[in-house]
N, C-alpha and C positions, 0 to 999 in steps of 0.2 A: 464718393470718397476716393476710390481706387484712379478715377478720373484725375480728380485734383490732383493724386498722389503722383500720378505720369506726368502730368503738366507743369508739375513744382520740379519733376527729376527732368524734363527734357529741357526748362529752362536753366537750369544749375549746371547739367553736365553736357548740353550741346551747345542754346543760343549762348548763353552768358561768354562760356571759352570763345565761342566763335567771335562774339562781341570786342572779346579782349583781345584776340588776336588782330580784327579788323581796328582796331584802337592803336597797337603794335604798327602795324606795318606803315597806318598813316604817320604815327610820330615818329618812329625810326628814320621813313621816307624822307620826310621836313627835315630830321636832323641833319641827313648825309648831304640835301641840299644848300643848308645852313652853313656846314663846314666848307660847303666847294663858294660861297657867295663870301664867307669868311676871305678866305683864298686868295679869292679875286679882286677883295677889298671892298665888295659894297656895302656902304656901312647903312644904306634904307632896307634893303629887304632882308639881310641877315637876321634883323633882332625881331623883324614882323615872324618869318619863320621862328624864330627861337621862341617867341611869344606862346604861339600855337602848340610847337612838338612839348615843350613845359606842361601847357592845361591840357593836352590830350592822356599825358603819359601820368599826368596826378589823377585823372579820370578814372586809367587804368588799374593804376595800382591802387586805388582806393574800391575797386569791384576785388581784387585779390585780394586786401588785408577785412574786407567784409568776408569774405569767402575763403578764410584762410585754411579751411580741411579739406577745401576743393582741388584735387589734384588736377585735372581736367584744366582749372584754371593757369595756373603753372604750365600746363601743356602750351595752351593758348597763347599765355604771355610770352614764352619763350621760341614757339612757333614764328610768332607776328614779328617777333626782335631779327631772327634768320631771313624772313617772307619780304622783311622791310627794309634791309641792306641792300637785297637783289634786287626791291622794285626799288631804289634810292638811286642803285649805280644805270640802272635801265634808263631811268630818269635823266639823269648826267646825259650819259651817252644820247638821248633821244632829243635833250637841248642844246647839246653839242655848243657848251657857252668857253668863251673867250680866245686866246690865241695861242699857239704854239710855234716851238722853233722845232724847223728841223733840220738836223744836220749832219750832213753828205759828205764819205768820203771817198773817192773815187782814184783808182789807176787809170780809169781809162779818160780821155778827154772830155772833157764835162761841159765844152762849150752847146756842145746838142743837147744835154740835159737841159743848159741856160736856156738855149734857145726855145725846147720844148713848154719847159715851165713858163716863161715868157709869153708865149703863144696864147699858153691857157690864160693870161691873168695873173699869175703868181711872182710877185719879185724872188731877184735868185742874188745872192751875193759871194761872187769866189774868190778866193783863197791859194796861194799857192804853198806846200809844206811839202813835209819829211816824213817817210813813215819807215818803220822796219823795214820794207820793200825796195824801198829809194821813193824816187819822188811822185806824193798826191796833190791832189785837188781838192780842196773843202767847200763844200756850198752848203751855204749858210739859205734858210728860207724861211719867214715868218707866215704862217697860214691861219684861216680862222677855222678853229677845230671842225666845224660842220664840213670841211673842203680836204679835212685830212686824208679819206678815202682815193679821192680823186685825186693826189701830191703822190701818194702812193703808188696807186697805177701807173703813173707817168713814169716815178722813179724805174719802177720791175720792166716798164717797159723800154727803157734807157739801160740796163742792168739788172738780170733778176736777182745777183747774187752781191747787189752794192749794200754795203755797208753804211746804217743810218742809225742814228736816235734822235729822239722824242723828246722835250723837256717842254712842262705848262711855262708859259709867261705869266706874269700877272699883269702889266701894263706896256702898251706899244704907244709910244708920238705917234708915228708916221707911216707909211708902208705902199705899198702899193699891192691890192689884194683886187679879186674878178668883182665885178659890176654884179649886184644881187638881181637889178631891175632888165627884163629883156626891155624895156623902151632904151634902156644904155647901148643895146646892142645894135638898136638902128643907126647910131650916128656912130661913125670908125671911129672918131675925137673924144667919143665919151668912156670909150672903151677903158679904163683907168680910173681908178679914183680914190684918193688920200683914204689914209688909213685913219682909224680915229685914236 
């Protein structure tokens, strides 16, 4: 009896919350991805996620409102909602999906930036303006977010103290962006290739 009576409380007050927290974090996770596919405008795997984070999170809260003097539960759900933002944007960040602009403004001559960025594979587009200062330099760069690391170093290593921002795109025609494949890298003519 005493037995049963621990194994009814360890399932109520450990696995179940833990259940419902692992339940959390998956649908949250789907969700944060759903809204970044939103975003980006893919209108196939948006609604397959949305499908999913829907019957995971009725799953959920259907073990809650069965279990509605279970605090533990509560604990769990609201746990897994926090657990599942963090592993949502991890997620983002580890797919490092679509493209960004970035954009450079410079005092100092920025034909070495062009010419660095160039080097790597990176189109550069400049600009010449006005700033409080007198006169800058704007370059304009479209990169595909997994490559944003490496735009970066280039920049800090052209100016650690340049002045840049960040904005997502949702859609590029054209571009010219680095070759994924090292077979590109054998031939120096392939070295380049259209943006999608």
């Amino acid at each position: 009896m005493d037995n049963l009576f621990f194994e009814s409380n360890l399932y109520l007050y450990l696995i179940l919350p833990l259940l419902i927290l692992i339940a959390r974090v998956i649908d949250v996770s789907l969700g944060t991805m759903r809204i970044i596919f939103v975003s980006k405008g893919n209108r196939i795997v948006a609604p397959i996620l949305g499908f999913f984070e829907v019957f995971i999170w009725i799953i959920a809260i259907g073990q809650i409102m069965g279990n509605i003097n279970n605090f533990a539960c509560y604990f769990g759900y609201a746990a897994g909602f926090a657990l599942g933002n963090y592993v949502g944007l991890r997620l983002e960040d580890h797919l490092a999906l679509g493209n960004l602009l970035i954009r450079i403004i410079s005092q100092k001559d920025a034909n070495i930036l062009i010419k660095n960025l160039n080097e790597k594979g990176y189109g550069a587009t400049m600009v010449e303006g006005e700033g409080s200062l007198g006169k800058v330099q704007l370059i304009y760069s479209i990169v595909k977010r997994e490559n944003l690391p490496k735009v970066i170093e280039i920049i800090n290593e052209f100016n650690p103290k340049s002045f840049y921002s960040i904005e997502d795109i949702r859609k590029v025609s054209a571009g010219i962006f680095p070759s994924k494949s090292p077979i590109h890298n054998i031939n120096p003519f392939k070295r380049w290739r259209k943006g999608k």
